[in-house]
N, C-alpha and C positions, 0 to 999 in steps of 0.2 A: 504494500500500500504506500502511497507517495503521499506527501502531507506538504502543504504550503506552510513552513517552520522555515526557522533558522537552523541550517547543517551541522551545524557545530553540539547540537545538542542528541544529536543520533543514535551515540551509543549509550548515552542516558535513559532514552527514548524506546529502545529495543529493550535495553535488561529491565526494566517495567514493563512492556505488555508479555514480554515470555516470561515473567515470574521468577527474575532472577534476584530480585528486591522489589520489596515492598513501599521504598521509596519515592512518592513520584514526584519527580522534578519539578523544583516550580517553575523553572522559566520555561515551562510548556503547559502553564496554568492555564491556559484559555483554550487546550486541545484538551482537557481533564475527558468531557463526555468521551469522546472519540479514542482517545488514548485506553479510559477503562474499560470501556466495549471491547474493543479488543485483544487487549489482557483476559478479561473474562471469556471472549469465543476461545483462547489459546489456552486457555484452564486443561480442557481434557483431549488437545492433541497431542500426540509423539513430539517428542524433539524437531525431529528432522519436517514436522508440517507446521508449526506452530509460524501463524503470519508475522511477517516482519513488515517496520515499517522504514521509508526512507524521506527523508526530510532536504528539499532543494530550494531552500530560499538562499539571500543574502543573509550575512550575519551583521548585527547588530543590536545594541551599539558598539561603539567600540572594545569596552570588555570581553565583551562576543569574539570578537574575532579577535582579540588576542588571546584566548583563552584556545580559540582552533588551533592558531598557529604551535603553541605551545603543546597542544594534544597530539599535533602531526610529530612537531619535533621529538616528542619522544615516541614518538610509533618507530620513527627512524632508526632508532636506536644507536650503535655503532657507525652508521653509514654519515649521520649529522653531528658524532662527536665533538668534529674541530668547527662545529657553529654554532654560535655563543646568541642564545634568544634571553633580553633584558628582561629585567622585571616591570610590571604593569607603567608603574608610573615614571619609570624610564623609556619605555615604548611609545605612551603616549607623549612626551614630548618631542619625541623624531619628527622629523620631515617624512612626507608623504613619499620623498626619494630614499631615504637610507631605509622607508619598513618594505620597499619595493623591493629594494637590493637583499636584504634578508630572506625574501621568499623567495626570490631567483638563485640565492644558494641552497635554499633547501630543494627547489626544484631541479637543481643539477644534480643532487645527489639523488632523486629519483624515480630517472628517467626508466628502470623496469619496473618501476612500483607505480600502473595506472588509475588504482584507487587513490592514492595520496596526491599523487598529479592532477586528478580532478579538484581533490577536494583545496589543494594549495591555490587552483585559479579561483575556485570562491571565494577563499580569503583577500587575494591581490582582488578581483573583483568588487568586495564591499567594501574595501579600504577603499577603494576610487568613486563608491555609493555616498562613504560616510563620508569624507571629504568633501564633497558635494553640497552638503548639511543635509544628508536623508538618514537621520535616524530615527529607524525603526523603534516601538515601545516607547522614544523619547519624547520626540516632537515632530508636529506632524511636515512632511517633506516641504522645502523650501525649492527656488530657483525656477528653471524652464524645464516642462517635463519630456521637451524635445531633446533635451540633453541625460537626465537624469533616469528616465521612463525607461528607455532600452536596456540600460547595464540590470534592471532585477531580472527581465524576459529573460536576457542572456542567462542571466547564472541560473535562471528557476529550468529553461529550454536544455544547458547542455547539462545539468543535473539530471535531467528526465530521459534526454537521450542516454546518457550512461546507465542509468537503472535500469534499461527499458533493452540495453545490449547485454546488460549482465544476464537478465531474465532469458533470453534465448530465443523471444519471441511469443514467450508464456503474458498472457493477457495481466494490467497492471488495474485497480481500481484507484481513482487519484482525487483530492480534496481538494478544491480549490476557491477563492473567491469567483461569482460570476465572471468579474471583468476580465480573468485573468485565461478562462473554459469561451471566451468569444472569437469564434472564428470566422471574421470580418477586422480589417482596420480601420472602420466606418468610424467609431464607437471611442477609440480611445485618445484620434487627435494625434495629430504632428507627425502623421506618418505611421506608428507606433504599434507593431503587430504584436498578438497576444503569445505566449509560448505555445497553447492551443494549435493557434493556428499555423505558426513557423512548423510543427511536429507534420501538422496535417496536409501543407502544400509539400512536404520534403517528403510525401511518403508513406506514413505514420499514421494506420489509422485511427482516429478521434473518434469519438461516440459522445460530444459532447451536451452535459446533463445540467440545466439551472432547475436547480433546486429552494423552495419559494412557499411561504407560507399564508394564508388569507388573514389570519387570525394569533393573536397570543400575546407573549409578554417574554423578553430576553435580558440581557445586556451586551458589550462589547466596550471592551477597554473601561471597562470603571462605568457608562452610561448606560442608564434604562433603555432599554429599546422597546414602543409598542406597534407590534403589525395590524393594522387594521385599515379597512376602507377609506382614501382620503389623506392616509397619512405621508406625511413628505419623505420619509423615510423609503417606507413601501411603495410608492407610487407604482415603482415598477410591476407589482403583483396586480395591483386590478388596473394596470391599463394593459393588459392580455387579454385580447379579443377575438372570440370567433368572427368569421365570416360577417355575420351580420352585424357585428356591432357590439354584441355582449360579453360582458365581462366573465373570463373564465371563472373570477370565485366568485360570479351569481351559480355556477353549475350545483353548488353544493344546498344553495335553497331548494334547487329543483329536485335535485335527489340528499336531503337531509340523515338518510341514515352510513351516506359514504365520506370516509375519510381523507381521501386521499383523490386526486385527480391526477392522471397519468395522459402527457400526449405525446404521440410519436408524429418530434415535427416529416419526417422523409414521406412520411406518408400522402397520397392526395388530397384528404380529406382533411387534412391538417397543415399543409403548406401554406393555406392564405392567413394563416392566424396571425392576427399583427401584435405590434409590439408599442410600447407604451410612448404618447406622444414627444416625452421627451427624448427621443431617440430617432434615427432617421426613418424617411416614412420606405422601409423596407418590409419583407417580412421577417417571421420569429426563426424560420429555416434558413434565414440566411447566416444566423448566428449561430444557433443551437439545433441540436439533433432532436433536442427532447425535452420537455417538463414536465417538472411533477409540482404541481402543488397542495400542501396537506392543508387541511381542514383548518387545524390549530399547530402551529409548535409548541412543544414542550418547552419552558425555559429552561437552557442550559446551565449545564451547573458551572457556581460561582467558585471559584479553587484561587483566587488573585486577590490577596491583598493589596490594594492600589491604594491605600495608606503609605507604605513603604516602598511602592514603585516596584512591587516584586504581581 
C-alpha cells in the first residue's frame, strides 16, 4: 500500500502495522485510522503476507529530512564510514550547497544500493522543497507554485515508480489526496501534472478513485471539518451531477436505506456526469475513473496533539 506520508518515517510505519511494536509513531498521527486498519487486517497473516506499507512524499520539515539523511547514513554502514553527517543544529545552519555536497557523497558511495539511491534523491529533493519555504506540518507553502508544485509530483511520481518496479507488476492500492489521483493538468495550474497522471500517460495503468463524503463531521491539521450541502469546504461533493442536472448526494434521499454511492466514470452511462462548477466545464471522466461517495463519514480518529505541534 502507498500512503501520501513523509518517507523518512517508513520503517517506523511498517514495524507498527506488522506488529513489530506497539508503538505508533506520532509523526504519522493523522494516518492513525488507516495505519491501525491495517495492523489489525495483518493480525492473522503469515509473515511472509502480512501488507506492507510504503510512504512517497517529501520530507519535512527540516528535522525530517535530517533525520533520513542520518537513517540512510547508517544503513550504509562501512561503505559511508569516512562521511562525517553533523548534528541537527549544525546541519541546519549549512548552506543549501555544502547539505547538497553531503548527499552527493553519500550517493557515490551507493551506486549498487538502489533502495538508498532513491530514497537519498528524496532527501536532496525536499531540501530544495524546504528551501523554497514549503514546509510541510509547519506553515502553509509560500512562493509561485509554478516553481515549487512540481518538485512534490517529482518525488511523490519517482517514489511510486520505484514501489511499483519493486512489486513486479503485482497491483498497488494507493492513498492519496484528490488533487494529487487527477488525471488532467486542467485543475492544478501552471502547467503542473498530477503524479497520477505523469504514471498514466508513461504507461502505468491508473484506476483513478475520488473518494467523497455527503455528510458528517472530521478534522485535518488541528480544524473541524463539516461535510454537508453548501459547505465551502465540500462544495466539490454536491456539485457532482448526473446528466440532468442533479446532484449525486440527492441519490441517497431517493434511495434512503443505501450507504454508499459507487460510479464507474469509463462507463456510458456515466461519462456525462459533471463536475462541480468550480472546476473547468469538463466532464468527471476526464479526471477520475470512479467515485464513491458515502452517505456519512465517520470522523477520523484524532491521535495529534496540535498543542505541541506533534
Amino acid at each position: 500500500m502507498i500512503l501520501e506520508e513523509d518517507q523518512v518515517y517508513g520503517t517506523e510505519a511498517n514495524a507498527y502495522v506488522q506488529g513489530s511494536t506497539d508503538i505508533f509513531p506520532h509523526n504519522l498521527c493523522l494516518r492513525a485510522d488507516i495505519l491501525g486498519q491495517i495492523r489489525e487486517f495483518n493480525t492473522n497473516l503469515p509473515a511472509g503476507e502480512k501488507v506492507r506499507v510504503h510512504l512517497v512524499d517529501v520530507d519535512s520539515p527540516l528535522p525530517s529530512i535530517y533525520q533520513h539523511l542520518q537513517d540512510l547514513h547508517q544503513k550504509l554502514g562501512s561503505a559511508a564510514a569516512a562521511i562525517s553527517v553533523p548534528e541537527l543544529p549544525e546541519f541546519m545552519g549549512w548552506s543549501l550547497r555544502q547539505q547538497k555536497e553531503l548527499i552527493t557523497a553519500l550517493k557515490n558511495v551507493s551506486i549498487d544500493q538502489p533502495a538508498i539511491l532513491n530514497e537519498l534523491e528524496t532527501v536532496d529533493l525536499s531540501l530544495k522543497w524546504y528551501n523554497m519555504g514549503n514546509r510541510l506540518d509547519e506553515n502553509p507553502p509560500v512562493g509561485f507554485q509554478k516553481y515549487f508544485g512540481p518538485i512534490r509530483e517529482d518525488v511523490m511520481t519517482k517514489n511510486a515508480r520505484y514501489v511499483l518496479s519493486e512489486l513486479n507488476g503485482r497491483p498497488s492500492l494507493v492513498f492519496f489526496g484528490g488533487g494529487h489521483g487527477m488525471k488532467t493538468s486542467d485543475f492544478l495550474g501552471d502547467g503542473l501534472t498530477s503524479w497520477a497522471q505523469r504514471l498514466n500517460d508513461s504507461g502505468t495503468k491508473v484506476y483513478s478513485l475520488s473518494i467523497l463524503g455527503a455528510s458528517g463531521k472530521g478534522f485535518w491539521h488541528g480544524q473541524p471539518l463539516e461535510y454537508k450541502e453548501g459547505s465551502q469546504r465540500y462544495e466539490g461533493v454536491d456539485g457532482y451531477r448526473f446528466e440532468d442536472g442533479v446532484s449525486l448526494s440527492s441519490w441517497f434521499e431517493t434511495y434512503p436505506d443505501r450507504g454508499i454511492l459507487y460510479a464507474d466514470l469509463r462507463t456510458d452511462e456515466n461519462a456525462k456526469i459533471g463536475l462541480p462548477s468550480v472546476y473547468p466545464d469538463i466532464p468527471a471522466s476526464q479526471v477520475y475513473d470512479g467515485l464513491v461517495i458515502f452517505k456519512e463519514f465517520t470522523p477520523m480518529a484524532d491521535a495529534c496533539d496540535f498543542s505541541t505541534g506533534q
